[in-house]
N, C-alpha and C positions, 0 to 999 in steps of 0.2 A: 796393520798397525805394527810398529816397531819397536822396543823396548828402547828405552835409552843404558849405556851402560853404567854401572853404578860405580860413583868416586868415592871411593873408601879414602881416601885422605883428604876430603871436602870435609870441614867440620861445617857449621853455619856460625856465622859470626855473634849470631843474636841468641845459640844458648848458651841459656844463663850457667849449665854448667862448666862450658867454656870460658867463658867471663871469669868465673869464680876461679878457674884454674889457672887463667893467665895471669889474675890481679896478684899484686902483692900481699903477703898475712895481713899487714898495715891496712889494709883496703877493703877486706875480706868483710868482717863486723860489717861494716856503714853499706856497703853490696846488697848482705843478706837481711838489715835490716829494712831498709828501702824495695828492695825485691817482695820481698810478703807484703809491705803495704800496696807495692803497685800492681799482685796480684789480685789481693783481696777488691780492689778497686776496678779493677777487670772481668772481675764476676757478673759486675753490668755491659751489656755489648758497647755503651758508649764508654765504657772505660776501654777496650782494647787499645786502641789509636795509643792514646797516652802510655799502654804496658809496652809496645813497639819501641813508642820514642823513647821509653825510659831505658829499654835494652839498647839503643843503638847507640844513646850517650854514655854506656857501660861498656860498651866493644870498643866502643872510641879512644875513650878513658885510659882503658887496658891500654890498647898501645902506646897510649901518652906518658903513661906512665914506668912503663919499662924500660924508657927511652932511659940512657945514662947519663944522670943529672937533671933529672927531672925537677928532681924534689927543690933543688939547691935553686936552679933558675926562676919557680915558681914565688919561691921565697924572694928571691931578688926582686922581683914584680911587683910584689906584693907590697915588702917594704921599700921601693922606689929604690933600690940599693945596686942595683945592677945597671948595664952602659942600657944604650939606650938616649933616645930623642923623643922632644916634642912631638907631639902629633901633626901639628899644623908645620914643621921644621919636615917630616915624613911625607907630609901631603904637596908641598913646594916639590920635596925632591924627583916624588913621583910624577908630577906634573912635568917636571923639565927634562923627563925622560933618563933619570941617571941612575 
């Protein structure tokens, strides 16, 4: 048997104390209030599945929201306020190969 060597700069993506340290202050609250609940709900083995997905949509998240100008395009979406095309204008284009 062979030991594998250990990556000391390998964090894991899914902990949560990474999560928490990547997010924004802004993000930080709504993280840690949803983290204890989807602990406490993990406590049953049919809850694990769900504590996974709820970390990997907070590692996810993290990145997304670091990005610069996160906030400002999300808002453009939101209120329709931003460029941008129909769906079905999007699904033509992609069809026709452009």
């Amino acid at each position: 048997m062979t030991a594998l060597p250990v990556d000391q700069d390998h964090e894991d993506p899914l902990d949560p104390e990474r999560i928490l340290r990547v997010l924004p202050q802004a993000e930080r609250a709504t993280f840690l209030i949803q983290y204890r609940r989807a602990v406490d709900a993990a406590r049953d083995p049919a809850g694990w599945k769900d504590l996974r997905r709820f970390l990997r949509l907070w590692a996810l998240r993290a990145i997304a929201v670091a990005q610069p100008g996160y906030y400002e395009a999300w808002e453009a979406a939101r209120t329709g306020t931003g460029g941008g095309m129909p769906l079905e204008d999007a699904i033509r284009q992609h069809r026709a190969g452009r």
